[in-house]
Structure formats: C-alpha cells, structure tokens
MIKE-864020 format. One line per field, with one value per residue (C-alpha): residue in one letter; x, y, z. Coordinates in steps of 0.2 Angstrom, whole numbers, plus 2048, in hexadecimal, padded with zeros to 3 digits. Layout:
N
residuo = c(A/...)
px = c(X/...)
py = c(Y/...)
pz = c(Z/...)
//
This chain:
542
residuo = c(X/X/X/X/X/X/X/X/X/X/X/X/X/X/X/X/X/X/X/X/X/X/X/X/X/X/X/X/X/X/X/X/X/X/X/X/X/X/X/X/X/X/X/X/X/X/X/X/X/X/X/X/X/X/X/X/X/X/X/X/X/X/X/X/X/X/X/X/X/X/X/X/X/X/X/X/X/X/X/X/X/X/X/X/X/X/X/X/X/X/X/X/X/X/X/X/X/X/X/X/X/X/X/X/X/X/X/X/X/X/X/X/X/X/X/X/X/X/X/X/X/X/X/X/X/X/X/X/X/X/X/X/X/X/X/X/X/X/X/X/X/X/X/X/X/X/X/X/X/X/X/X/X/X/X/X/X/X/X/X/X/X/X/X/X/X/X/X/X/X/X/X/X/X/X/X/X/X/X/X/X/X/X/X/X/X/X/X/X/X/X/X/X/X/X/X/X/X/X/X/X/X/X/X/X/X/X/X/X/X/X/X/X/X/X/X/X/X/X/X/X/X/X/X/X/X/X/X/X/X/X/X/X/X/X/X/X/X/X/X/X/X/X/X/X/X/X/X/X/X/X/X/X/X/X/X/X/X/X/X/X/X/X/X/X/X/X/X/X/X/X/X/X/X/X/X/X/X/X/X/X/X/X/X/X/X/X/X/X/X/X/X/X/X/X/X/X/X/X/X/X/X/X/X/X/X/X/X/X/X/X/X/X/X/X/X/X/X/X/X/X/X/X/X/X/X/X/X/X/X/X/X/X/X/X/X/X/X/X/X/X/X/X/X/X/X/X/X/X/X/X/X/X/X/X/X/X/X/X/X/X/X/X/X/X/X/X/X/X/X/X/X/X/X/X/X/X/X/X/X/X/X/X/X/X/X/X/X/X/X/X/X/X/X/X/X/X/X/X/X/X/X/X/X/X/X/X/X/X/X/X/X/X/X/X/X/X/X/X/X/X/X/X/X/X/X/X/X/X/X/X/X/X/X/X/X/X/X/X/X/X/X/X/X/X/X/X/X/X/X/X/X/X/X/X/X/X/X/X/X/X/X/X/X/X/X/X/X/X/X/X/X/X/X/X/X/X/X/X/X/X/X/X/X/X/X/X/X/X/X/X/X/X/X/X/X/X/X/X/X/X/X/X/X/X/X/X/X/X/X/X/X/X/X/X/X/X/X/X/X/X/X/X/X/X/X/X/X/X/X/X/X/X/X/X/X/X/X/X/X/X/X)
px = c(0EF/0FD/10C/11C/126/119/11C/10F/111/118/117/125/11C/10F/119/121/12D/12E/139/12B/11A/110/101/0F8/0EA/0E2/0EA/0F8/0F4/0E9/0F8/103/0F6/0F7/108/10B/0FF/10A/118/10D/10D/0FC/0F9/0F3/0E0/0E4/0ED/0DD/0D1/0DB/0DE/0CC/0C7/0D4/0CE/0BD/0C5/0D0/0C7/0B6/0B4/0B2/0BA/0AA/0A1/091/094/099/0A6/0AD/0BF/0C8/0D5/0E3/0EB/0FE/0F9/0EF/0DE/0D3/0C2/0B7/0AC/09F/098/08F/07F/06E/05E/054/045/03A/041/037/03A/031/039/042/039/030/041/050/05C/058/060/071/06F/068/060/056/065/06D/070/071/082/08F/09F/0A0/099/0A6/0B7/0B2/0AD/0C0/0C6/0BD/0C1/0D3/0D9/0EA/0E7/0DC/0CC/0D0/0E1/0DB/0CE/0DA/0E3/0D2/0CD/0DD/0DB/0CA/0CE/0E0/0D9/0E3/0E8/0DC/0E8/0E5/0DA/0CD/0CE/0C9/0BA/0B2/0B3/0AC/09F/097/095/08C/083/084/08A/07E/07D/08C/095/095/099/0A5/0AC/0A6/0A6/0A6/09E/0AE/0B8/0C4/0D4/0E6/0ED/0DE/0DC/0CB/0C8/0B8/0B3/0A0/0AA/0B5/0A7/0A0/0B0/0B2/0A2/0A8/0B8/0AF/09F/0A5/097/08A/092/08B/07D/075/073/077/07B/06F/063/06C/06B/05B/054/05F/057/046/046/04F/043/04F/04A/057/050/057/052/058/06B/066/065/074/083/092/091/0A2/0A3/0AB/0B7/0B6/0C7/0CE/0DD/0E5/0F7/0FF/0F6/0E9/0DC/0D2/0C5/0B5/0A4/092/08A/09B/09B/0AC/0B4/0A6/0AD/0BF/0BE/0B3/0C2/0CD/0C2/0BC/0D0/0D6/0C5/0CE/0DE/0E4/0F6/0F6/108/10B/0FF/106/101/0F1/0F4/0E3/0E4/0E6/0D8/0CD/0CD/0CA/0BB/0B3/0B6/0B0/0A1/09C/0A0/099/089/088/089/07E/06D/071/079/072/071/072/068/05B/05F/062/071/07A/089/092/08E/091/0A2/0A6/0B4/0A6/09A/0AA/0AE/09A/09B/0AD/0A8/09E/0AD/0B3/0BF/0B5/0AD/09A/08D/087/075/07B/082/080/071/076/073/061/060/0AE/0AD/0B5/0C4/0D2/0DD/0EB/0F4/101/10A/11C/113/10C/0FB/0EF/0E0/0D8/0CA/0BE/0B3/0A8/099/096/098/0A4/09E/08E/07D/084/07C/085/080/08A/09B/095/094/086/089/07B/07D/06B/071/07A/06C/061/054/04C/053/057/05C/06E/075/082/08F/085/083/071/06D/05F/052/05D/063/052/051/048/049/059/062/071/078/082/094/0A3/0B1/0BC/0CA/0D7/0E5/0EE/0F9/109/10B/113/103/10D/106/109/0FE/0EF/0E7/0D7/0D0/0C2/0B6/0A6/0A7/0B7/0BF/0BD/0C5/0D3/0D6/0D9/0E4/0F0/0EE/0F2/0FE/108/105/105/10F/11D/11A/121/111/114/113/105/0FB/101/0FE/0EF/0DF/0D1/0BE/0AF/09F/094/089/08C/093/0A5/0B5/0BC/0CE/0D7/0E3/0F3/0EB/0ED/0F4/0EB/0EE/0E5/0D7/0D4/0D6/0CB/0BD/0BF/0BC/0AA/0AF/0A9/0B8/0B6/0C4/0C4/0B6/0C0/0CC/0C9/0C9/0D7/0E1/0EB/0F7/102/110/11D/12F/140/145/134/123/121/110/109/0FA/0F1/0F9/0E6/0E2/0F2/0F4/101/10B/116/11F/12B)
py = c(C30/C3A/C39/C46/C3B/C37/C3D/C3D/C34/C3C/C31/C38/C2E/C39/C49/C51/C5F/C6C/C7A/C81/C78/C6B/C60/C56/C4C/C3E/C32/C2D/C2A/C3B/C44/C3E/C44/C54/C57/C50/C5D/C6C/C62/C63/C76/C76/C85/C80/C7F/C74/C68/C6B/C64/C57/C50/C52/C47/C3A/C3B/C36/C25/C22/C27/C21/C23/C36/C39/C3D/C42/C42/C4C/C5E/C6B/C7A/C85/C91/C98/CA5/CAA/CAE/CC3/CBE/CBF/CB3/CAD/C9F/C91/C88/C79/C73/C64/C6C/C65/C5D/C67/C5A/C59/C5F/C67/C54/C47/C3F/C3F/C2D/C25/C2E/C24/C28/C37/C2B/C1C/C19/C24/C31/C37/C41/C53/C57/C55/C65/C5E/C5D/C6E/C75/C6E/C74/C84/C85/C82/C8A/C99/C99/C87/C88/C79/C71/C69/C59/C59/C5A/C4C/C3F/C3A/C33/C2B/C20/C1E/C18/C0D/C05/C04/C07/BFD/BFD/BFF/BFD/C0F/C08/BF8/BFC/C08/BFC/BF0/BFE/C04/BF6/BED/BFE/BFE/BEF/BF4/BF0/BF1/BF8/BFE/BED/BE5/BF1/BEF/BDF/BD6/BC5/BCA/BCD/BE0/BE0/BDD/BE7/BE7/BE5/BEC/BF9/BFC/C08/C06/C10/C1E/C1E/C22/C30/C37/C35/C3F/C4E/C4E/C52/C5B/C62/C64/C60/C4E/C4C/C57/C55/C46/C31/C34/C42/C34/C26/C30/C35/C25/C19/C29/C26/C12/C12/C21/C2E/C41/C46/C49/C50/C5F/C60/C5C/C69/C75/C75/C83/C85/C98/CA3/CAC/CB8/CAF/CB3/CBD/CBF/CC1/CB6/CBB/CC4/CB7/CBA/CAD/CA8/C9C/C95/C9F/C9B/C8B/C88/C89/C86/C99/CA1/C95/C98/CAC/CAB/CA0/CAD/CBB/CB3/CB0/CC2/CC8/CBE/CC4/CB2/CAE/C9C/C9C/CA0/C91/C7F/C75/C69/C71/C73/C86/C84/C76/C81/C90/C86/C7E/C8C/C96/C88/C85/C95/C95/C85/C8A/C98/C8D/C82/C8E/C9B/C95/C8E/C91/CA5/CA2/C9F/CA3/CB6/CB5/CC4/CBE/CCF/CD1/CC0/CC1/CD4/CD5/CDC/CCB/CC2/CCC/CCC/CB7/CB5/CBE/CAF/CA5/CA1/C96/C88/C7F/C88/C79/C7B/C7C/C8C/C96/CA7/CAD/CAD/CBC/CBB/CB7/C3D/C3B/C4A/C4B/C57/C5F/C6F/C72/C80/C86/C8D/C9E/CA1/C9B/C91/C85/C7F/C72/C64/C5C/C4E/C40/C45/C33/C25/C1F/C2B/C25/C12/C16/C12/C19/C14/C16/C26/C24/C31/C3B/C3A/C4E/C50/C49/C58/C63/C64/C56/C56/C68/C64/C54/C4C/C4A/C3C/C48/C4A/C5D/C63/C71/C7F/C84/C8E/C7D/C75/C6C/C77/C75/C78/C7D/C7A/C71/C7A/C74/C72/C70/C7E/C7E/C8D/C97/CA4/CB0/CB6/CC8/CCE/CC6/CB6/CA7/C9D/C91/C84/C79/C6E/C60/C52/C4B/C52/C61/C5B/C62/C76/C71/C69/C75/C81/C75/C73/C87/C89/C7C/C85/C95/C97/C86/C89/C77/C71/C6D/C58/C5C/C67/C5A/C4A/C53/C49/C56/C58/C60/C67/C6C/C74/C64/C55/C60/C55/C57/C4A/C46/C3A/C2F/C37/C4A/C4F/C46/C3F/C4C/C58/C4F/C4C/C61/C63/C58/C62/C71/C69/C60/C52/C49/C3A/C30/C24/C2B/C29/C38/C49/C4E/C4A/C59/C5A/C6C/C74/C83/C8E/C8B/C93/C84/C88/C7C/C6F/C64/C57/C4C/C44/C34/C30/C31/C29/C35/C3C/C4E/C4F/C60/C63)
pz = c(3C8/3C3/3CD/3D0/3C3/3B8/3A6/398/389/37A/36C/35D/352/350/34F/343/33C/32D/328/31E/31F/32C/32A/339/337/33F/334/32B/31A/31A/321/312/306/30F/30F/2FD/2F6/2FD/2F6/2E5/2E8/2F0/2FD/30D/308/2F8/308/315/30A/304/313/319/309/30D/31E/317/311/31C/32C/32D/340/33B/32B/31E/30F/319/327/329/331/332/32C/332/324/328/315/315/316/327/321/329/326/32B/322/328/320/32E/32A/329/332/323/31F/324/335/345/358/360/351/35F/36D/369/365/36F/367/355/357/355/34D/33C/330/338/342/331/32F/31C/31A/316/314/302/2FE/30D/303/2F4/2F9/303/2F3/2E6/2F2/2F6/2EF/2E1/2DB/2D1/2D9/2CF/2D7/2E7/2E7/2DF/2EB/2F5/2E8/2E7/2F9/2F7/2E9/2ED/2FF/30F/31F/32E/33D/34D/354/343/348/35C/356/34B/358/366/35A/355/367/36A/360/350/33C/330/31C/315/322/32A/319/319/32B/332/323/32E/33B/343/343/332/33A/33C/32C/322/312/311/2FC/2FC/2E8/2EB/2F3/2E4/2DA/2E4/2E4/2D2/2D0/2DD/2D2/2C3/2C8/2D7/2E8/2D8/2D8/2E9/2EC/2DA/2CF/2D5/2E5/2EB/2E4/2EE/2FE/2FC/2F8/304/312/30B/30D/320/324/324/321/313/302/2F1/2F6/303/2FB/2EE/2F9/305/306/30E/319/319/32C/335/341/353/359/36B/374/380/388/37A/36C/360/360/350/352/34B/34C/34F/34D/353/367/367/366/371/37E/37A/37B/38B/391/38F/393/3A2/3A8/3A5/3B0/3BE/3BA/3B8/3B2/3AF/3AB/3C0/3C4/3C6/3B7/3BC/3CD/3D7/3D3/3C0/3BF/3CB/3C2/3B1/3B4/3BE/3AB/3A1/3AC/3A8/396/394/39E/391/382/388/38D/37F/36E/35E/34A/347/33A/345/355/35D/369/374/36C/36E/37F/384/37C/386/392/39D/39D/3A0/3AF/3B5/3B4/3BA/3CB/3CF/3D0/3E0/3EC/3E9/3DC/3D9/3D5/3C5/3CB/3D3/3C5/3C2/3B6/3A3/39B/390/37F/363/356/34B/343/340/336/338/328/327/314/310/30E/31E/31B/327/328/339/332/33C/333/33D/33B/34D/357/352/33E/342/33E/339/328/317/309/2F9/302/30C/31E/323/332/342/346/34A/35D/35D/35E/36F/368/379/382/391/390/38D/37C/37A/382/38F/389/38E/384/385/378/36D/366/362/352/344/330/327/339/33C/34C/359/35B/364/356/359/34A/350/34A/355/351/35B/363/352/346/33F/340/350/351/349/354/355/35D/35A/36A/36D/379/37F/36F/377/387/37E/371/381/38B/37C/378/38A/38C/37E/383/395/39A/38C/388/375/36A/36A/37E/380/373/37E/38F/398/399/3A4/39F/3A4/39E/3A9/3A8/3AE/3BC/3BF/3B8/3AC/3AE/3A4/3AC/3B2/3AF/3C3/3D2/3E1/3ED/3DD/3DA/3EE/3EF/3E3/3EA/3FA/3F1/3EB/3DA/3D4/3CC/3C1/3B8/3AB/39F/38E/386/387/374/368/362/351/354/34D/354/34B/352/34E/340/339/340/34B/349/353/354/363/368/36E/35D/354/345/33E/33A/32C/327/319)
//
C-alpha cells in the first residue's frame, strides 16, 4: 500500500532535457539513434523510424520487423494525420481456426498476422521523411551487425518468456544459446537481420515483402503450418487516417483511430468526465473519489470497445454517435455512488508487449509511434532474424472468451481474411489552449496502455505533475472485464483500497505494471522527456 510519506520512484536516468528537440524510447541505444538523426538534420519522422528500426534490433521483447503498428504525425504547421500499419489476418485464415488449439493463437506459427511494420516506416518516410531512406536504415544495420549489450530488462524476459513457454530454433540459438538466458553484458550480433535490412535499404518494403525473404517467410510458415504466403506479403499496405480529435480541459487531443481502440476510449474518457461535470484537478490524487469516478468511465468505455469495435474495413460502427457529447451523457448517467457490476451495465447502443517511441524536432514537429509483436518475443518463431508477431490472439478467436489480456471481445472482432485486429495502442499528441505543441505520449502493455496514456495525460494536466513524475507515478486499471481494479504497488493507500471495496470493487494487487509510457512535454527551457522506469529506456534531447 501506499502510505502518506511514500513517494514514487523517479528514476533521472531515464529522463531527459532539450532546448530544441526530445526523443524517448524504450531503449537506449534506439534512443541514441533517435536523437543522432535530428543531430544529422533529420526532422522528427527521419528520427521516429529510425529509432523504431533500432528498436527492432535492440528490443526483441517487442521491437520488430514482423509485427505492426500504428503513427500519429503532427508537422511543424499543425497538420496531423495518422498511419496505420496494422498486421493483416492471412487470407487463408478462418472464424473457428482456433478453436481446436486455443493456444495456437500465441505460440508458434499459426498465431501470425501478415506483418505491417515494414511497409508502415517506409510509407512514414516516403511521405514526410528529409532524409534519405538509406540514411535512416543504417544505423540498425550497424546495430545489428556490431551487436549490443543485453542488460538486465533483456536479460529478465528471455528468462520469463521461455519458462512460459520454451525458445526454439533461432530464437533460442539466438537467446538461450546454452540453454541458459544470455547473460547481463552479453553481446547479441544479429548477421540474418543484417541482410534483411540490407535488402529494405536498397529495395525499400519490396526488400521484405518481395523476393528472399517473402520466400523465407513464406516457406518457414508453410513448413511450421503457418498461414502466411507470398501472396499474402505481396499484398499488404500501410492505410493513411483521419486522426480522432477531442478536447480535454483547455487541450486538444490527437490520437490514433480505428482498428485502434485506443483514442475511442481516450475521447469517451473525456467526454464521459465533462457529462459529470468532473474536475479532477479538485479530487485528491488516487483518492477514492478520483479512482471511483475513473473506472466507473473506463468501464464503460471499455464495455463499448469491447461489444462494438473492429476493422472499418469490415465492420459498420456508430462511431459518431458513440463519440457525441450526447452518448457520453446517456452512459455517464448510469454512474453512481457505488461501483455498478459489470454484468449490470447499461445497454450499448447497436451496431505487453509493444513498444514506444515520442520523438519531438527543433521545428515544431511531432510523431506518436507504437509498434508491437503483441506478447513478449510474439509467436516464438524466428525466421531468418525476424521475429514474427502472434497478433492473431488479438482478435476475438473464440468471441466471448478471454484473450491473453483477459479482454473478451464481441463479434465485431472475429477473425476474417485480410482483417485487421482491434487494438489498444494509442500514440498521442495534444496541443496547448494556443495550438502549440504540448505533448507526445505513448505507452506499451496490452489494454493497459489506454489507461496509462490517460493517467499520465491526466497526471500532467490535471495534477500539474512534471512529465518524469506523471511517467513514474504508480497507476491503477480497468477494463470492464475481469471486473476488478488492478493497482500496482504503492498506487492508493489502505484506507482507499478498503473504501473502495465497500463501495462494491473488487481490488487486486500485484498483477504486473500497468503499461509502460514513453512521454514527452513542452516546458519554458524548451522539452522535457521521460521514459518509463518500468521499462528502463531512455530520453535524450538536444
């Protein structure tokens, strides 16, 4: 439990300061790559996707070629826009695939998307990168081939991951080579991902979706009875989206749409507060009122993304009506004194392992990027240096039932060809009451990384807290189903979490971090950035 004189930990280590220009990541080395490249005179998308392919050395928990993600760019005139390059369902998958085997939808080969990533940094830069494509793919290479230290966050996931579930192949010749977790201080040199780097460099999305190694994917996918195939590579593309815009105290929110749940819940958050006329800035921080009047909202929101959400492309959603002041007020009337059971809401109307990157320029402008395998080194599967994402658990494989974030989903989420799974990555910029930049902020962990984007949005802007605070502060979540509230240690005290179970909550501690948030916020010396001390990464500003 907390206590009165208990202070969270706020690590300066992973903090940082520029007069001019910020980069945080989840990692040091891809951090350095990112600030090096505004040095260069890159703009703030030439240092985005570099660091997202350093992160895909560097960071094999969730760093990747073979997963997906999405963007949210603000340019230096204030135009924003959205990418998504969210993994496809394979053509060849079905609605029942994985109702025989559960657990394929995780481990091994038959639990990958058709990956995105690739086509989404090249698209980023084709379209609003300065420098040349070359440029920015050079420095993972050298990572790759020079090889990095494995510190001590690597070293603790290898050795999570594989007594969950064992490394095979390459990725345990790659990680466990003894059969033991590479140790602290060992150096990882990934030669295969050299060459499909090398091949991106020079070919662009063709070097990976075309040629050796669509042919490698597709035949390493036909041998472990995976669904990928050339074509499938062939066709993927990266999708250009409106963002989703909403106000919250004086701020303009810009945040990630559709397959993305991430900004509906965000804007029904802050539409749902101003319906109850809500000032969290007069609520005690983590005092029963604020933590009460949180979750009732996120229930609700989460309920709503649960039932209701899917692939536009393929799914018809009220999304304006969900997203009206009015459907916030009809849902926020449903909230009471006490906590209202999940199995009791009010009708809908009809119809961790990401990582993160906030990368700010000397001219104003922004990119909010997550990219993700979905769980910690994804499906386990290796294929010539490419660790291959198991997205396909992201979609409702079996509706109704838990996914491995205990998200159970509705219909809308089913697993169809060439769909692409719903989301809770939720890159963010926001904008101060004069439209200038304020704010990037983004966060990795499942459908924890909504409710901690919020907190540290909130933290900032209602609690007045400094960004390496509001990223430190412990957190707390909810998500409709499992009906409980998740707090990490040191998020309320006793007597909180004791009124709050009067109040009908189920609380339940000690049930791993909620998300781990990469942000960064405009100050008068110029920005201010910070990454997660849960996920020991680093911000570096010039």
């Amino acid at each position: 439990y907390r206590t009165d004189k208990s202070d969270y930990d706020v690590d300066p280590t992973v903090a940082g300061n520029g007069k001019t220009c910020m980069v945080a990541s989840e990692d040091e080395y891809a951090t350095k790559v990112g600030r090096d490249m505004l040095a260069a005179g890159g703009n703030a998308v030439d240092a985005a996707v570099a660091t997202a392919l350093a992160l895909a050395v560097t960071r094999p928990t969730a760093g990747n070629l073979g997963g997906g993600g999405f963007a949210v760019v603000r340019t230096g005139k204030g135009k924003a826009t959205a990418l998504d390059f969210r993994e496809t369902a394979p053509a060849a998958a079905t609605s029942n695939m994985y109702e025989a085997d559960p657990k394929s939808s995780l481990v091994g080969f038959k639990a990958s998307g058709v990956p995105g990533s690739v086509a989404g940094l090249y698209e980023l830069h084709k379209k609003l990168g300065k420098k040349k494509w070359t440029d920015v793919v050079a420095p993972a290479i050298a990572l790759a081939k020079d090889g990095y230290q494995v510190g001590p966050y690597l070293h603790d996931a290898i050795e999570r991951r594989n007594k969950m579930s064992p490394m095979s192949g390459e990725l345990a010749a790659r990680f466990v080579p003894d059969g033991q977790p590479l140790e602290v201080g060992a150096v990882v040199k990934n030669p295969e991902l050299v060459t499909v780097l090398e091949r991106i460099a020079k070919k662009g999305p063709e070097g990976f979706y075309k040629g050796e190694t669509a042919k490698a994917i597709a035949s390493a996918m036909a041998a472990g009875g995976g669904l990928i195939t050339e074509k499938d590579l062939a066709g993927y593309k990266a999708v250009w989206r409106k963002p989703i815009e909403f106000d919250y105290r004086g701020r303009h929110v810009i945040t990630m749409p559709m397959p993305s749940s991430g900004g509906i819940v965000l804007a029904l958050t802050a539409n749902m507060l101003k319906a109850l006329g809500a000032d969290l800035s007069k609520v005690g921080w983590h005092s029963v009122e604020h933590v009460h009047l949180v979750v009732e909202v996120w229930r609700r929101a989460f309920a709503a993304r649960n039932e209701l959400l899917g692939d536009p492309a393929y799914v018809k959603m009220p999304l304006e009506k969900l997203l009206s002041q009015a459907e916030a007020e009809r849902l926020a009337k449903s909230i009471g004194e006490r906590a209202t059971p999940s199995s009791e809401m009010p009708a809908l109307i009809e119809g961790t392992h990401t990582t993160n990157l906030s990368v700010v320029d000397g001219k104003g402008m922004a990119v909010a990027l997550t990219t993700t395998l979905n769980t910690s080194f994804g499906s386990g599967v290796m294929i010539n240096g490419i660790l291959m994402n198991n997205e396909m658990d992201d979609f409702a494989t079996r509706p109704g039932q838990p996914n491995v974030f205990g998200l159970v989903q509705g219909v809308a989420n089913k697993v169809e060809p060439g769909k692409r799974m719903l989301s809770s990555m939720s890159p963010t910029i926001i904008e101060d009451d004069k439209g200038e930049l304020f704010m990037v902020v983004g966060a990795q962990g499942g459908p924890r990384i909504t409710t901690a984007v919020w907190q540290t949005m909130s933290n900032v802007i209602d609690f007045g807290m400094p960004v390496d605070a509001a990223v430190a502060a412990p957190r707390f979540h909810h998500q409709h189903l499992p009906d409980d509230i998740v707090f990490e240690d040191e998020a309320v005290t006793k007597a909180v979490d004791e009124a709050l179970q009067r109040l009908g909550y189920k609380t339940v501690w000690g049930r791993g971090r909620v998300g781990a948030v990469n942000a960064i916020v405009k100050t008068k010396q110029g920005w201010e950035g910070a990454a997660d001390p849960r996920g020991r990464g680093a911000a570096m500003g010039d």
